[in-house]
Phi, psi and omega in degrees: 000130186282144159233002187211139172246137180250146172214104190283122161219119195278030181250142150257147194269342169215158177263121162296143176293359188261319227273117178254031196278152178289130188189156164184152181276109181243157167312173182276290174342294190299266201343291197302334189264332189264351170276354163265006171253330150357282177310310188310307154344276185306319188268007175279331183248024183302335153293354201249346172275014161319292201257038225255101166277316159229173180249127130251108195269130170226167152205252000075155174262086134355313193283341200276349150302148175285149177280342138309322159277332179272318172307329183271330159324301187294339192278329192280354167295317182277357183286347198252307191246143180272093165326318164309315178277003160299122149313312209227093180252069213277150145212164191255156184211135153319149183296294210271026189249356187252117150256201191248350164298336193264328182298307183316304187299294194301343190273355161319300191252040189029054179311092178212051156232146154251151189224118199260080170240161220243283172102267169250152166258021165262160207249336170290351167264318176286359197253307195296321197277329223045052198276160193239008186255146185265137169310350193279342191279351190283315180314300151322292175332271238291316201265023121293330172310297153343291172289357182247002206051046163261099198283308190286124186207137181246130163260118177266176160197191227207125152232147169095058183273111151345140190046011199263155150236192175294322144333324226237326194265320166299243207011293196287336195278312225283319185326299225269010163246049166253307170317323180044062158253173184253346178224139151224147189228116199221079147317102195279163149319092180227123183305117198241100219267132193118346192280178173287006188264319160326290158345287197293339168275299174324327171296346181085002199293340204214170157255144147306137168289158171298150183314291195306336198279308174291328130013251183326292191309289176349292202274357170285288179330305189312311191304309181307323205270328168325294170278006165237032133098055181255174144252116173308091155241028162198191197272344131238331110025108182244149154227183155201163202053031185044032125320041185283151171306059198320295209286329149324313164293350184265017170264315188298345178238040167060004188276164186284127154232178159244136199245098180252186191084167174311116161084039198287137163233173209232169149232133175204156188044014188082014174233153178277115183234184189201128175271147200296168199243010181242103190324316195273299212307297216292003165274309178309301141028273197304325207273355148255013171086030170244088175296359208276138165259138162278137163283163163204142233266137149271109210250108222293298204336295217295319171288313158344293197293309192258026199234298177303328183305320217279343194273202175242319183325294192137194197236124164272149189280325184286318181282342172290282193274019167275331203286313187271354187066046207207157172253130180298319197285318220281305190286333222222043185309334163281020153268352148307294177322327194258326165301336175257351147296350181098002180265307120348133188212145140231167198214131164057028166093014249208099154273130173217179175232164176298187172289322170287339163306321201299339204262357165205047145000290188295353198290313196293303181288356175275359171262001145261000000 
């Protein structure tokens, strides 16, 4: 049963240097034909949206739209979708793209998480990122959301940023519990090759912080966010006041969306699809109505598994092996290994990892 649609818009007015997300700075023209091929898209799967709980507009800027190309996107949405019956209706934005035109509109068509991103509140790192907003702007944002009753408000942010230290890292955590929001999503830095911080790091412009260093920044966030009365419930993501990210769980517990735009990917039918990445191809497209998305394989156990691992609950050992018909320990003999190194626990029938697991991770999923 589908229950959650992602919706890509890959445009920006600058490119973060970090960033390898499908983006590009386009005309008012490129924009207006692709949110109309969009639409096309969308009422192309318009039957599959009965049982649709949440919405996410991602990108990309969502905001880097005129606001007028973001109304016509919501209206063809509620025209398709019962909006009303949405839990979770996200879309992401810049600190400095929210204003009192734009809160009036999504609260208009009933938006009601915004997802931010802030990354740092040092003004030589956003600078470093090509982030285009000053902290102060982040502030402005949260209490205009606010005052409009948006409650739900998300921050991403960035730790272990080249030229950042520990000190840099209280500062941005000390912001954000000046804020009194309920989700964060706090991300290390990982370099991604062709964007510009790559560049510049091969160039020598800039260094990596050191492992151990990035250690330390990790269990400093955990500690921090902790006492100010978040909960950790997947490896990077906090929330409070059972403020979870509904539709991030439904990637993280493996249920079926749908993805429209341009390099958009889906789980739909029992399959992995994925749409071309080619902005003019995915217009031209449209104009024949030809929506078929490529597969590619899906390998369900191996995602369960390592999808499920991302949560801190865990995995339950029983319901994995009655649904697959497998002993876990058997197929996966290095989880033993890793249980008895300290990266692994299981509790309440529940493989979940530790605190030292969580800082290395990847050790785990490279045995799926």
């Amino acid at each position: 049963m589908l229950t959650s649609l992602y919706i890509h818009i890959p445009f920006c007015d600058k490119i973060c240097t970090y960033c390898d997300f499908r983006k590009e700075i386009a005309s008012s023209d490129k924009k207006t034909k692709y949110i109309d091929a969009l639409i096309k898209e969308l009422n192309f799967y318009k039957d599959n949206f009965k049982s649709l709980k949440t919405i996410y507009i991602g990108g990309g800027t969502p905001s880097s739209l005129d606001l007028e190309l973001l109304e016509k996107l919501f209206i063809a949405l509620e025209a398709v979708i019962d909006t009303k019956s949405l839990i979770e209706y996200s879309i992401e934005t810049n600190p400095n793209d929210i204003n009192k035109s734009f809160v009036s509109l999504i609260s208009k068509y009933r938006i009601n998480r915004v997802s931010m991103g802030v990354q740092t509140f040092n003004d030589i790192h956003l600078k470093l990122l090509n982030r285009t907003h000053k902290p102060k702007d982040v502030y402005k944002a949260v209490e205009l959301l606010k005052n409009n009753n948006i409650k739900k408000i998300n921050i991403d942010m960035i730790f272990s940023i080249p030229t950042s230290n520990i000190d840099d890292l209280y500062n941005d955590l000390k912001h954000l519990q000046n804020l009194d929001i309920t989700h964060i999503s706090y991300y290390s830095l990982i370099l991604e090759e062709k964007t510009v911080l790559d560049y510049q790091i091969k160039q020598n412009k800039f260094s990596l912080l050191d492992e151990e260093t990035e250690a330390l920044m990790y269990n400093i966030v955990l500690d921090k966010l902790n006492e100010q009365g978040f909960i950790q419930y997947e490896i990077s993501n906090f929330q409070k006041n059972e403020d979870y990210s509904h539709h991030n769980l439904t990637y993280w517990t493996n249920k079926e969306y749908l993805g429209i735009g341009v390099g958009a990917h889906s789980l739909f039918n029992k399959q992995r699809l994925f749409n071309t990445n080619n902005l003019s191809k995915y217009i031209t497209n449209s104009l024949n109505l030809n929506f078929e998305k490529t597969s590619y394989p899906y390998e369900e156990l191996k995602e369960v598994l390592m999808l499920g691992l991302r949560l801190t609950k865990g995995i339950n050992i029983t319901s994995i092996n009655e649904l697959y018909n497998i002993n876990i320990m058997e197929l996966y003999p290095d989880l033993l290994k890793y249980i008895k190194e300290g990266l692994l626990v299981i509790n309440d029938d529940y493989l979940s990892f530790t605190r030292k697991g969580l800082l290395l991770g990847n050790l785990v999923f490279e045995i799926f």
